[in-house]
N, CA, C and O atoms as a GROMACS GRO file, in nm:
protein
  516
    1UNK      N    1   2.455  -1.512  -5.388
    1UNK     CA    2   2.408  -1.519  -5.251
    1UNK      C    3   2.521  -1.473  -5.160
    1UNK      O    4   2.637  -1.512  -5.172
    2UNK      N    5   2.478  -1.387  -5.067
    2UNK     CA    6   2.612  -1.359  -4.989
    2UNK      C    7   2.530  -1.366  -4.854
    2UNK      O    8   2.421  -1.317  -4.826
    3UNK      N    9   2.629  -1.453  -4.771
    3UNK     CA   10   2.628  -1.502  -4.635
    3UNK      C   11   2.684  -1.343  -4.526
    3UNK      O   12   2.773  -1.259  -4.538
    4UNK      N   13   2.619  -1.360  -4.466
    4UNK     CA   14   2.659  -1.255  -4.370
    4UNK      C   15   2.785  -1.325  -4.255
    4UNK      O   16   2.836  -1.436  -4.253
    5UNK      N   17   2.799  -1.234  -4.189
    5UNK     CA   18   2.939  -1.341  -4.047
    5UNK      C   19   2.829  -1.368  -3.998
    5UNK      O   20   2.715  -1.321  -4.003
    6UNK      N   21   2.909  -1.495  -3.925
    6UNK     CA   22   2.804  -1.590  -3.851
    6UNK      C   23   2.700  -1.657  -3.887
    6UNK      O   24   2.617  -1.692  -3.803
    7UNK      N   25   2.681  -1.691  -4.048
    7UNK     CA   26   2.555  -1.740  -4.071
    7UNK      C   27   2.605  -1.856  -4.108
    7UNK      O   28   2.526  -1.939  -4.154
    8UNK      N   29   2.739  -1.889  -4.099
    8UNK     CA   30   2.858  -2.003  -4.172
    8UNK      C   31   2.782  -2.152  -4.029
    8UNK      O   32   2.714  -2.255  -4.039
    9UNK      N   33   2.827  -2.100  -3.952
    9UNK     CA   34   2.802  -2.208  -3.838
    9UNK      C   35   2.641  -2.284  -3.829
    9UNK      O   36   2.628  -2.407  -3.838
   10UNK      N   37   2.547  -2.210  -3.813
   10UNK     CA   38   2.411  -2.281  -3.821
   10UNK      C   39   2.382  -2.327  -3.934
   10UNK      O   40   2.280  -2.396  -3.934
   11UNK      N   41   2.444  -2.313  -4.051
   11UNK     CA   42   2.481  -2.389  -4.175
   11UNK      C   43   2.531  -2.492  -4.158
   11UNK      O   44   2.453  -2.586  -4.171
   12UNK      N   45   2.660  -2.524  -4.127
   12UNK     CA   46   2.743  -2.636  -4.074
   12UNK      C   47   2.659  -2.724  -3.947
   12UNK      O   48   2.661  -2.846  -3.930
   13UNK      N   49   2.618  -2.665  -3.901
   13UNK     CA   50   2.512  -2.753  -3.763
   13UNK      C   51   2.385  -2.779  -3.837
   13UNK      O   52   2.342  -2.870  -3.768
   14UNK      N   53   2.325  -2.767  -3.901
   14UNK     CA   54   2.251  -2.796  -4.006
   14UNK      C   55   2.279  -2.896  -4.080
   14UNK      O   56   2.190  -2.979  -4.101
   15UNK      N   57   2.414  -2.915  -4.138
   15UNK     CA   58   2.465  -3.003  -4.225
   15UNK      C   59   2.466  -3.114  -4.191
   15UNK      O   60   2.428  -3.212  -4.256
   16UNK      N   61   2.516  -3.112  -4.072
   16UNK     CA   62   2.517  -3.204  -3.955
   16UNK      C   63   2.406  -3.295  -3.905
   16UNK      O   64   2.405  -3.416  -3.881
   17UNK      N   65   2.314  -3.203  -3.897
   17UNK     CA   66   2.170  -3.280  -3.834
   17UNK      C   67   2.100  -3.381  -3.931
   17UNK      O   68   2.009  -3.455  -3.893
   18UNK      N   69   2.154  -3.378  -4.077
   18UNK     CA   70   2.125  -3.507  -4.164
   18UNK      C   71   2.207  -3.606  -4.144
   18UNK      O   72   2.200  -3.674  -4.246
   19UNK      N   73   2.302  -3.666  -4.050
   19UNK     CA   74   2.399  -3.801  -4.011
   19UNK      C   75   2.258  -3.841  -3.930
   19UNK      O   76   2.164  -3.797  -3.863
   20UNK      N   77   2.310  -3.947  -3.984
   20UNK     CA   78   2.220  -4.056  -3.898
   20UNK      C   79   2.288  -4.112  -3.770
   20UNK      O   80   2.400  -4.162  -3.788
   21UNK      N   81   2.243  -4.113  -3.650
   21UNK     CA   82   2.334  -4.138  -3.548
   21UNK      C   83   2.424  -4.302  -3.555
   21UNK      O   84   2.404  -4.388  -3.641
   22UNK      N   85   2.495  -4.307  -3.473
   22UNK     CA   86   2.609  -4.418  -3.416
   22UNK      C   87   2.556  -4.468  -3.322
   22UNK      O   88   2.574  -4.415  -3.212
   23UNK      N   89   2.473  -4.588  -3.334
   23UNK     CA   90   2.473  -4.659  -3.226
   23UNK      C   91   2.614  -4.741  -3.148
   23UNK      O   92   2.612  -4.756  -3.026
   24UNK      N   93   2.682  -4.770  -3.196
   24UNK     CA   94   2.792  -4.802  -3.136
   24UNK      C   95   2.815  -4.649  -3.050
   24UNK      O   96   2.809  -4.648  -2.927
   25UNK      N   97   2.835  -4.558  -3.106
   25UNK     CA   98   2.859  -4.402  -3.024
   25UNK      C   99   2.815  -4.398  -2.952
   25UNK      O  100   2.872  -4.383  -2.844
   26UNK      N  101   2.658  -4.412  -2.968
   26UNK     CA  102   2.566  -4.414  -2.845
   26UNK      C  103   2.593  -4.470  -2.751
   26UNK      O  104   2.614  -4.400  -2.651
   27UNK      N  105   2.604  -4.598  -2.741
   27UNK     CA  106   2.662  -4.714  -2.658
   27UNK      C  107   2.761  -4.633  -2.550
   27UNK      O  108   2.766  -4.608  -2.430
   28UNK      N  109   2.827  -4.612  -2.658
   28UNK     CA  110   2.998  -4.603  -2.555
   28UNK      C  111   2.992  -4.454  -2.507
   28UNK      O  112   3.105  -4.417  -2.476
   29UNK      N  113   2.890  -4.349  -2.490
   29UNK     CA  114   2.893  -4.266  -2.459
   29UNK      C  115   2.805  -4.298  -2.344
   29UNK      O  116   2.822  -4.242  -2.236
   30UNK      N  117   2.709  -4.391  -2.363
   30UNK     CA  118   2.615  -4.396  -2.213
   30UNK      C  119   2.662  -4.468  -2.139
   30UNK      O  120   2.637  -4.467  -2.018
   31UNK      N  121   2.760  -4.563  -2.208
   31UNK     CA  122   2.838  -4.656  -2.103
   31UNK      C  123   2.924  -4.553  -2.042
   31UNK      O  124   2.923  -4.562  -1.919
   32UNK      N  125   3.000  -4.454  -2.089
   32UNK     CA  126   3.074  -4.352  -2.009
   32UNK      C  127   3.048  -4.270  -1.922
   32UNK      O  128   3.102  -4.219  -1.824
   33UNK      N  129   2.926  -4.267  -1.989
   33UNK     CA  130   2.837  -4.155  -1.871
   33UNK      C  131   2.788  -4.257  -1.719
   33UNK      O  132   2.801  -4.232  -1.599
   34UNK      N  133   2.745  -4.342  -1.772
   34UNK     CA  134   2.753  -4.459  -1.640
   34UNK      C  135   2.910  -4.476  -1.527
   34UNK      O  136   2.923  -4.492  -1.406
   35UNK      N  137   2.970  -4.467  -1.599
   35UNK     CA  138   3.131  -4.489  -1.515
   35UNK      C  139   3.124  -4.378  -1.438
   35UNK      O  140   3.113  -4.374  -1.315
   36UNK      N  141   3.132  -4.265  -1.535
   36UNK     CA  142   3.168  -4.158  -1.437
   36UNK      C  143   3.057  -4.127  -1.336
   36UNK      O  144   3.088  -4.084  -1.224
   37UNK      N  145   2.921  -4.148  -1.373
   37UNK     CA  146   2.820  -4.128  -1.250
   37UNK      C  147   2.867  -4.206  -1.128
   37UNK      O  148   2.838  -4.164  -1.016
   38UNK      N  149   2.931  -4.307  -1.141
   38UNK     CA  150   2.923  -4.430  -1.067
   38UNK      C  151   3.071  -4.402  -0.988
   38UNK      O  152   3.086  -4.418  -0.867
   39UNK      N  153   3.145  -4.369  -1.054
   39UNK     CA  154   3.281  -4.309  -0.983
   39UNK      C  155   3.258  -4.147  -0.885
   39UNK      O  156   3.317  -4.098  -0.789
   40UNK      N  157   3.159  -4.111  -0.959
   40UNK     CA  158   3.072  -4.001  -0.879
   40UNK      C  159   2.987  -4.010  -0.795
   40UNK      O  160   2.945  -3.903  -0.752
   41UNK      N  161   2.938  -4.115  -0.747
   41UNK     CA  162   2.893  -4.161  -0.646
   41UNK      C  163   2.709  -4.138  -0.685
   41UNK      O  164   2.612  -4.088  -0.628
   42UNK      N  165   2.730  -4.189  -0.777
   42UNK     CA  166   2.572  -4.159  -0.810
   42UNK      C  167   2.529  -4.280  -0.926
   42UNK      O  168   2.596  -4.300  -1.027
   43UNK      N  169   2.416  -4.348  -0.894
   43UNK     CA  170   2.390  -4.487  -0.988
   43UNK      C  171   2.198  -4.454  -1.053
   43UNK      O  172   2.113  -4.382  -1.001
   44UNK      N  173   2.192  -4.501  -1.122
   44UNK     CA  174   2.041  -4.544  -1.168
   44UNK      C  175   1.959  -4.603  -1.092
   44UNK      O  176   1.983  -4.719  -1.058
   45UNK      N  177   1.817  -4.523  -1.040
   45UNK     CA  178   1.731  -4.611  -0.972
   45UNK      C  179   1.584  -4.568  -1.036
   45UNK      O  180   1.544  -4.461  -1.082
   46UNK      N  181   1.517  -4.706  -1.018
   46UNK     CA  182   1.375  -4.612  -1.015
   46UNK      C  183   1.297  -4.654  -0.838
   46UNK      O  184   1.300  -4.762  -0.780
   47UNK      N  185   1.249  -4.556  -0.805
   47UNK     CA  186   1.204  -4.541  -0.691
   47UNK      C  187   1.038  -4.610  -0.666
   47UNK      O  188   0.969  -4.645  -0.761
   48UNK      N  189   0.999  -4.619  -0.542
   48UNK     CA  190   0.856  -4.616  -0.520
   48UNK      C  191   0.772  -4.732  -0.626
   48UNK      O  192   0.651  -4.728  -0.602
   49UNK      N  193   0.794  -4.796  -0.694
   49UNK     CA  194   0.718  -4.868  -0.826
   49UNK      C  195   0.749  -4.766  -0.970
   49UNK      O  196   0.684  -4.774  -1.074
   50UNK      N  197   0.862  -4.671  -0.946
   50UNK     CA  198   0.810  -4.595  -1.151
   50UNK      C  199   0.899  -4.699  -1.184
   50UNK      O  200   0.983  -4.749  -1.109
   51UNK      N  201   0.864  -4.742  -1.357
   51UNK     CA  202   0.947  -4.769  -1.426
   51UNK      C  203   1.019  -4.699  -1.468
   51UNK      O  204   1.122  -4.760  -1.495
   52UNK      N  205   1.029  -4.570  -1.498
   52UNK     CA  206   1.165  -4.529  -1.547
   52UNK      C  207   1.305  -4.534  -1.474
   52UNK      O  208   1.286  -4.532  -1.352
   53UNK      N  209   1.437  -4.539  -1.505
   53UNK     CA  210   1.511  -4.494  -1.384
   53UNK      C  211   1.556  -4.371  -1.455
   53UNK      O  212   1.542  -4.321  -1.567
   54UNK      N  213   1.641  -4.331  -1.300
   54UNK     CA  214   1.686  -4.188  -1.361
   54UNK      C  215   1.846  -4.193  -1.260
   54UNK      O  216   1.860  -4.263  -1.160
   55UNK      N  217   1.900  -4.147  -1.290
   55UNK     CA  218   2.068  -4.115  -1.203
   55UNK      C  219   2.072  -4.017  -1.116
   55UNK      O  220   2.131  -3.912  -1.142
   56UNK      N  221   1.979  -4.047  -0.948
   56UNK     CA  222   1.981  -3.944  -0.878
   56UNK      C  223   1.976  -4.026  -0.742
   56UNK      O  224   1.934  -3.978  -0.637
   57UNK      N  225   2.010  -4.118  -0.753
   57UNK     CA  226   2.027  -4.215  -0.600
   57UNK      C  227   2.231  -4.193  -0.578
   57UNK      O  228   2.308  -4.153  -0.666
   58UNK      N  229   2.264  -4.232  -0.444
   58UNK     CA  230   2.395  -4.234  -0.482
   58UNK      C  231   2.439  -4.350  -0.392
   58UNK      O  232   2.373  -4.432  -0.329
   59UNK      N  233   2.602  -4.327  -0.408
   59UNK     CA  234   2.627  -4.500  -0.365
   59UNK      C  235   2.706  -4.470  -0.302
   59UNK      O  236   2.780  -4.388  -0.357
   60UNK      N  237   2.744  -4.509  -0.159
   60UNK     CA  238   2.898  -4.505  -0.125
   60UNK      C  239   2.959  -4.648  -0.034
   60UNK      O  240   2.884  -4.696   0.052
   61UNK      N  241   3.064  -4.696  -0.052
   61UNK     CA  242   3.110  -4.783   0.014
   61UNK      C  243   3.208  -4.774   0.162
   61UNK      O  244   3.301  -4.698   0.192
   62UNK      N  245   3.138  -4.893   0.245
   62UNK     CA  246   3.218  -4.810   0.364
   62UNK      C  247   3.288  -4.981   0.404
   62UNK      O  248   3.279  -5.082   0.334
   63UNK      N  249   3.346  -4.967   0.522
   63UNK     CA  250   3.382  -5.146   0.558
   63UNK      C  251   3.239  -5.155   0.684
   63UNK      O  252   3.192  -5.050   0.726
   64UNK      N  253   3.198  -5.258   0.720
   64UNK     CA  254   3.141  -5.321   0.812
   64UNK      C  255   3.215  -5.462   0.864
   64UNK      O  256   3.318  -5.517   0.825
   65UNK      N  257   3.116  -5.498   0.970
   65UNK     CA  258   3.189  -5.631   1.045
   65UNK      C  259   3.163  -5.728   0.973
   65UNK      O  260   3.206  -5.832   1.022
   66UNK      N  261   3.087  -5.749   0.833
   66UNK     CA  262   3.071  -5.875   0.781
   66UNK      C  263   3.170  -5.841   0.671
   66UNK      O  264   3.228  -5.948   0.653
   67UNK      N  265   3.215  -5.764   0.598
   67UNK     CA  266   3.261  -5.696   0.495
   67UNK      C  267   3.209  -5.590   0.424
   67UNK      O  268   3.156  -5.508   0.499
   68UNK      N  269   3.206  -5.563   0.314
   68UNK     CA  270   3.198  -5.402   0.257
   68UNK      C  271   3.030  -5.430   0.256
   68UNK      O  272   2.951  -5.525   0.252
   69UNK      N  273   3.030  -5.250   0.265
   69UNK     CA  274   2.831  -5.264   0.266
   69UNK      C  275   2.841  -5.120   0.194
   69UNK      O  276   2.929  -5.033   0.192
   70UNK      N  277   2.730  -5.130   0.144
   70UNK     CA  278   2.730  -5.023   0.017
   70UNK      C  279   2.613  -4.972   0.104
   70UNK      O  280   2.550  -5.035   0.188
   71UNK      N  281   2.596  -4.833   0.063
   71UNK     CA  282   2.469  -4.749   0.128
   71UNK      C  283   2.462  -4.667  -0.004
   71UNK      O  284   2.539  -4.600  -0.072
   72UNK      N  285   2.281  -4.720  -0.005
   72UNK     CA  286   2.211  -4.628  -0.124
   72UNK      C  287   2.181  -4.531  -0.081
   72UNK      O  288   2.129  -4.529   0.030
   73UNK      N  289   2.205  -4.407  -0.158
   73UNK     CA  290   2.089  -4.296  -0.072
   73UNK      C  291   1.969  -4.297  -0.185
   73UNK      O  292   1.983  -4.313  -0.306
   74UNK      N  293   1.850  -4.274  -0.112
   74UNK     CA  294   1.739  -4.281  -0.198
   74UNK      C  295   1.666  -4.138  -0.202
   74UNK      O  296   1.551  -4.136  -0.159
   75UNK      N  297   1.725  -4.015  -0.252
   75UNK     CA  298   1.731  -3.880  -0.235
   75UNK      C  299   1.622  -3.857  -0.091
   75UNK      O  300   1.652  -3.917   0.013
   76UNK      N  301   1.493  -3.763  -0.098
   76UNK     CA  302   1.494  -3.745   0.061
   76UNK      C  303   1.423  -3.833   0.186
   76UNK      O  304   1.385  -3.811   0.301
   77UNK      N  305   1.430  -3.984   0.058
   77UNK     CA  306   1.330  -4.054   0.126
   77UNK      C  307   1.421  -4.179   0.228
   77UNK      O  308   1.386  -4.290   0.270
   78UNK      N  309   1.505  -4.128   0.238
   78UNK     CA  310   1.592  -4.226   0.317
   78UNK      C  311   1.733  -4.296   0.270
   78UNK      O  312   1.829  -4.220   0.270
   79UNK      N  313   1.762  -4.456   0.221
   79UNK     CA  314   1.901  -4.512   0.271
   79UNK      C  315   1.840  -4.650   0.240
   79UNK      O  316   1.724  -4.688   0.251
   80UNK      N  317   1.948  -4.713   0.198
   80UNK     CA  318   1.965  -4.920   0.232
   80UNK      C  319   2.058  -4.915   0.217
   80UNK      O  320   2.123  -4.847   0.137
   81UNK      N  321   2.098  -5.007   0.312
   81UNK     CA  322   2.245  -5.089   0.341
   81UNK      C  323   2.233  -5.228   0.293
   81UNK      O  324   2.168  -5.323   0.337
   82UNK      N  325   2.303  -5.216   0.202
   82UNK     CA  326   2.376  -5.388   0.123
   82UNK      C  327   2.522  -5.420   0.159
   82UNK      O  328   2.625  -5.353   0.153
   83UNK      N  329   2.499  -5.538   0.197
   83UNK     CA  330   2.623  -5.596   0.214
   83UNK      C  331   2.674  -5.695   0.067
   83UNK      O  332   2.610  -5.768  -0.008
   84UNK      N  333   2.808  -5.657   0.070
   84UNK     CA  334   2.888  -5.711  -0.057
   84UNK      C  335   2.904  -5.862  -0.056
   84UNK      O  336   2.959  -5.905   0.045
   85UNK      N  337   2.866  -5.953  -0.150
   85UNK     CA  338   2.897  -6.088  -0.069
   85UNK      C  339   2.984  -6.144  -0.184
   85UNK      O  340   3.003  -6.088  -0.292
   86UNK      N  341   3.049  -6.297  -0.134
   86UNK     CA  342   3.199  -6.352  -0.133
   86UNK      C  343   3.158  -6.398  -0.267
   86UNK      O  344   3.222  -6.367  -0.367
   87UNK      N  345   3.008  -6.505  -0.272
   87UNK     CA  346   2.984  -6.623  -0.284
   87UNK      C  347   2.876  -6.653  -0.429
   87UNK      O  348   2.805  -6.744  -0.471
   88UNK      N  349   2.918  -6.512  -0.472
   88UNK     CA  350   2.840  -6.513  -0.619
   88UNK      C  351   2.691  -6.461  -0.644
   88UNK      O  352   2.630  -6.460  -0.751
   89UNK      N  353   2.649  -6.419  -0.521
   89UNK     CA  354   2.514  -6.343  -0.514
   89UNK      C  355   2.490  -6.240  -0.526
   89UNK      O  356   2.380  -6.190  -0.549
   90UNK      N  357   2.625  -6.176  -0.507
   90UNK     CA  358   2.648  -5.987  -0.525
   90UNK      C  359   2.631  -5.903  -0.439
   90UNK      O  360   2.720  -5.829  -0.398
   91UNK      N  361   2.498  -5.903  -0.394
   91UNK     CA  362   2.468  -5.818  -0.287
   91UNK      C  363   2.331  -5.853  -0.214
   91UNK      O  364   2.248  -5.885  -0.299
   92UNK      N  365   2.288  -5.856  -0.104
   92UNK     CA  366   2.211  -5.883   0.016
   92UNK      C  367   2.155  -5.801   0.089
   92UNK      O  368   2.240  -5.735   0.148
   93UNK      N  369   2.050  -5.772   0.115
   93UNK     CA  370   2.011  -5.726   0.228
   93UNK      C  371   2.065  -5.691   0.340
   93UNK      O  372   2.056  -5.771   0.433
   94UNK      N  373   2.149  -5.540   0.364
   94UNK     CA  374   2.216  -5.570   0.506
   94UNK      C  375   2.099  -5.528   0.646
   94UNK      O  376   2.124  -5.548   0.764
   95UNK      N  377   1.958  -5.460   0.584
   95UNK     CA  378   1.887  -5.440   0.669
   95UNK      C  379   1.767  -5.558   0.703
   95UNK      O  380   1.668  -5.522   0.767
   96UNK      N  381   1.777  -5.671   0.668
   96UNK     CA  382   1.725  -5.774   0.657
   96UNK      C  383   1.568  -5.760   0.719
   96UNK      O  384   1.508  -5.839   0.792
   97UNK      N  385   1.523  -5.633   0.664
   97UNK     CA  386   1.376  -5.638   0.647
   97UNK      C  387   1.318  -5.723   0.519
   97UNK      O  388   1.266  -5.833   0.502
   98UNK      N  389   1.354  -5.619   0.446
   98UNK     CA  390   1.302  -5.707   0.272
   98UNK      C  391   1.426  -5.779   0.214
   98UNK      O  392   1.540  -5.750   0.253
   99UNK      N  393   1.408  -5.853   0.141
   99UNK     CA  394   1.495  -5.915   0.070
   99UNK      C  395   1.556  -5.843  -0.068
   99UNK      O  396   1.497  -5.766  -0.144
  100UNK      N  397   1.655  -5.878  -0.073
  100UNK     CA  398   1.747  -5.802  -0.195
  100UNK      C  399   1.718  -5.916  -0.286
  100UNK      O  400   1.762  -6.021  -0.240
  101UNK      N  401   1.650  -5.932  -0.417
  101UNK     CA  402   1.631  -5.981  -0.512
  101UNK      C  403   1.745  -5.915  -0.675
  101UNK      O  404   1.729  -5.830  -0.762
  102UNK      N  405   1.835  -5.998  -0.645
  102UNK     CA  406   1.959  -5.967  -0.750
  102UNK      C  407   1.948  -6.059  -0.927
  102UNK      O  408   1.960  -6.181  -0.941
  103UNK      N  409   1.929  -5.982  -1.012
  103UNK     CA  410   1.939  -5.971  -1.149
  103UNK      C  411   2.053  -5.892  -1.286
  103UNK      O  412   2.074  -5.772  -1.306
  104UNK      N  413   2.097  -5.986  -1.344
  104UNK     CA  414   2.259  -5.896  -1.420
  104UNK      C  415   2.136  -5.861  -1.557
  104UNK      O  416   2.050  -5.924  -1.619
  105UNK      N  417   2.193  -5.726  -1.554
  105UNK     CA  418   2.118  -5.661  -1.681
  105UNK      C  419   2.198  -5.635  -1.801
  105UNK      O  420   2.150  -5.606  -1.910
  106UNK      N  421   2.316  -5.647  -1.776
  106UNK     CA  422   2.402  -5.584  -1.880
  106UNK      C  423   2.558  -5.654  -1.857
  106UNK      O  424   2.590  -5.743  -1.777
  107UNK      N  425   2.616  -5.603  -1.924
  107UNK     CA  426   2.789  -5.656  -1.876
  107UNK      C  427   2.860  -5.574  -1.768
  107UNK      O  428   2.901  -5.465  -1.808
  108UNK      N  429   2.881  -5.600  -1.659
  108UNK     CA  430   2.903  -5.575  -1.583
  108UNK      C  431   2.800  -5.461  -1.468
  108UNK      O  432   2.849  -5.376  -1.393
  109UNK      N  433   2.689  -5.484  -1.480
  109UNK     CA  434   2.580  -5.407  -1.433
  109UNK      C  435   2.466  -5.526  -1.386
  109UNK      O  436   2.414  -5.615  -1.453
  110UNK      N  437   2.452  -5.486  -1.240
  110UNK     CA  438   2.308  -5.590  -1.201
  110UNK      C  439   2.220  -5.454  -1.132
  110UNK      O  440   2.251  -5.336  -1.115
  111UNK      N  441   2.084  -5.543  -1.100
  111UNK     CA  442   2.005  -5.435  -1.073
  111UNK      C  443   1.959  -5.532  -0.954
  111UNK      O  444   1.933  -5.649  -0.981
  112UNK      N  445   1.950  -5.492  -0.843
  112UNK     CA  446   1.873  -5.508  -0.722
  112UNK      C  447   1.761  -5.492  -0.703
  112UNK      O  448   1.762  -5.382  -0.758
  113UNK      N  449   1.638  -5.506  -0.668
  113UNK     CA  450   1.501  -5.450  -0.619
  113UNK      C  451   1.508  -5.530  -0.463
  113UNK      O  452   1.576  -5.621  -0.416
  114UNK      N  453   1.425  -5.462  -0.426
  114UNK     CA  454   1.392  -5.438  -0.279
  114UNK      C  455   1.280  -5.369  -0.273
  114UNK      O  456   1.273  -5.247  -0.280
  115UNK      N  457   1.183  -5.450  -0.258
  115UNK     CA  458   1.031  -5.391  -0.221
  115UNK      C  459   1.047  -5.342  -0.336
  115UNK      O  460   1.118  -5.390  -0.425
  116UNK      N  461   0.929  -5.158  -0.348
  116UNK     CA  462   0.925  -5.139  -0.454
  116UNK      C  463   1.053  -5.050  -0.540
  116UNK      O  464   1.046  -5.004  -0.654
  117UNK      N  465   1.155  -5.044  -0.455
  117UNK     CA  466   1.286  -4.988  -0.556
  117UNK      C  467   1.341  -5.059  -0.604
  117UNK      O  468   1.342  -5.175  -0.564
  118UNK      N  469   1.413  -5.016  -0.717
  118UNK     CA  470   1.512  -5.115  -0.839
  118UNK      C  471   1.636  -5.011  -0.834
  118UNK      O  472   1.630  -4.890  -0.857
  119UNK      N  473   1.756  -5.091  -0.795
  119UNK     CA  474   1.914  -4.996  -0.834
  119UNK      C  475   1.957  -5.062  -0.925
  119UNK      O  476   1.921  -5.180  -0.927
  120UNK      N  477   2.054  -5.009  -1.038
  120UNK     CA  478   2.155  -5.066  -1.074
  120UNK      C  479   2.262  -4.987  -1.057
  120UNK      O  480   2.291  -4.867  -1.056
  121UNK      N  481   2.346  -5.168  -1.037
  121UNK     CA  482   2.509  -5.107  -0.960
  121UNK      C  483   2.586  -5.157  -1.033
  121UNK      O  484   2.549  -5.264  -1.083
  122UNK      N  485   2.729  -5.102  -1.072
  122UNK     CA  486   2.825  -5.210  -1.153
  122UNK      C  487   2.887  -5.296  -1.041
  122UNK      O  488   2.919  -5.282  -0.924
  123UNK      N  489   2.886  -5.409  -1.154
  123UNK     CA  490   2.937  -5.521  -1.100
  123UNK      C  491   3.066  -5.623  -1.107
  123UNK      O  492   3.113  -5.509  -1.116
  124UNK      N  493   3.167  -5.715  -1.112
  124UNK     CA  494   3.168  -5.779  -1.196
  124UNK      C  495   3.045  -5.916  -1.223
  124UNK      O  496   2.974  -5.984  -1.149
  125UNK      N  497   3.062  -5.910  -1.319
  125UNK     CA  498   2.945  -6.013  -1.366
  125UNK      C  499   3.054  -6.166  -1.497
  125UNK      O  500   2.996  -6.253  -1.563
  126UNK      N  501   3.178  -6.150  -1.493
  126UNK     CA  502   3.205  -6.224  -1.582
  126UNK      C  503   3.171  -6.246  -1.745
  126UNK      O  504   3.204  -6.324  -1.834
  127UNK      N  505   3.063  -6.101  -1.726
  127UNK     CA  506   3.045  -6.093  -1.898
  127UNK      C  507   2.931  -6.157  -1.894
  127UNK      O  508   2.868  -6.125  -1.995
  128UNK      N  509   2.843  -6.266  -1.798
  128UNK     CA  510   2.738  -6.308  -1.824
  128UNK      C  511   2.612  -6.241  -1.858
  128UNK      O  512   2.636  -6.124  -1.888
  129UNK      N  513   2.521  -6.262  -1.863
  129UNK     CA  514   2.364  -6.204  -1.905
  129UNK      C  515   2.255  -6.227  -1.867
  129UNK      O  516   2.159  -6.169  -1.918
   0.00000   0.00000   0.00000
């Protein structure tokens, strides 16, 4: 049998595609991809009532007169302002129409809803669940 050039590689990527994946890999690659979205100013939401989320809302922190308030952008449908709080609740309503209903989903990750949107933001959370 003789291999021509270049027929070496889709062989080897082939070879490949029989590993069975790494969930630990997995893990620590979506947890990475989370950091850097999040250092990028961009977090997980699902919008309007979908359940899915997707990483296209973004986040930025500014100071206010009560303390730090985070502003979601909710791509072209507008904005919420959360205020950061002291006292173990995480985050609040800074537009005190709807209520910020706060839930920890993960280690160091909670998810907010407000009406019908859901964010998640990192947090600290103490490792709880």
């Amino acid at each position: 049998m003789i291999l021509k050039r270049g027929a070496i590689l889709p062989l080897l990527l082939l070879a490949a595609c029989n590993r069975a994946p790494d969930n630990g890999e997995l893990a620590d690659a979506e947890a990475r991809g989370s950091r850097e979205a999040a250092e990028n100013g961009r977090i997980e939401c699902a919008l309007e009532g979908t359940k899915l989320f997707d990483r296209t809302c973004t986040v930025e922190e500014m100071s206010g007169e009560g303390g730090a308030i985070l502003v979601v952008g909710r791509g072209n449908v507008g904005y919420r302002r959360l205020q950061i709080t002291t006292d173990g609740r995480g985050v609040v309503s800074a537009d005190g129409a709807e209520s910020a209903k706060v839930s920890i989903v993960g280690d160091n990750v909670i998810e907010v809803a407000i009406g019908n949107d859901r964010y998640r933001l990192p947090a600290n959370t103490g490792g709880a669940k």
